[in-house]
Residue, then its C-alpha position, 0 to 999 in steps of 0.5 A: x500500500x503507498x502511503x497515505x496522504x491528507x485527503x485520502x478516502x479509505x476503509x478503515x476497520x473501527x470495530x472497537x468502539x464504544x457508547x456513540x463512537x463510530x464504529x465498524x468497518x467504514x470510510x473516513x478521509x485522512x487528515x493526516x498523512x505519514x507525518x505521525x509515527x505509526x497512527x493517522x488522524x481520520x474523520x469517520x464517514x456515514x451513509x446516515x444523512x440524517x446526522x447533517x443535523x449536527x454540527x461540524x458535518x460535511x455532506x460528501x457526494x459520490x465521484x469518481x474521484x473519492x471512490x464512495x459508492x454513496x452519498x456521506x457525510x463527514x462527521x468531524x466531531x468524531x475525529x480521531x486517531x487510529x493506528x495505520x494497521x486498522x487502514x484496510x485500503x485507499x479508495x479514493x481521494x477529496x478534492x481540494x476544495x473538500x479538503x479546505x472545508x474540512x480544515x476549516x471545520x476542524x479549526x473552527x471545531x477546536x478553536x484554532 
């Protein structure tokens, strides 16, 4: 697998998660990449589009490009960092502009 990069969509097996936690094998989009030793920051995907309703989520659509085979929203309040052997593959990448929205929700989410 090459490394992985910002932006990256991938599947990434969340299986041990707890209470509200997003959890099982999903999609996420990398915010980091190979920076950090051994763990990559995600935000978990879901196919619910009910949860744009909360705050700090981004409706992604399906292309060529991502790789998503369904309309998603990005759950930003569930940032996290996972480590790299629970990355199953790469499927695909954001574009650009996706990618400046979710800095710009993060930032504003952590009040940076």
């Amino acid at each position: 697998m090459r490394a992985l990069r910002k932006g990256d969509v991938i599947i990434v097996d969340l299986t041990q998660g707890s209470g509200r936690e997003q959890s099982g094998i999903r999609p996420a989009v990398a915010v980091s990449g190979a920076e950090l030793p051994g763990v990559i920051v995600v935000i978990p995907l879901t196919g619910t589009i009910e949860a744009l309703r909360f705050a700090n989520t981004l409706a992604l659509l399906p292309d060529k490009d991502n790789g998503l085979s369904q309309e998603s929203v990005a759950l930003i309040f569930h940032v996290r960092s996972v480590d790299k052997n629970r990355v199953v593959r790469t499927i695909g990448k954001v574009d650009t502009a996706t990618r400046k929205k979710i800095d710009i929700a993060l930032k504003k989410m952590l009040r940076l």
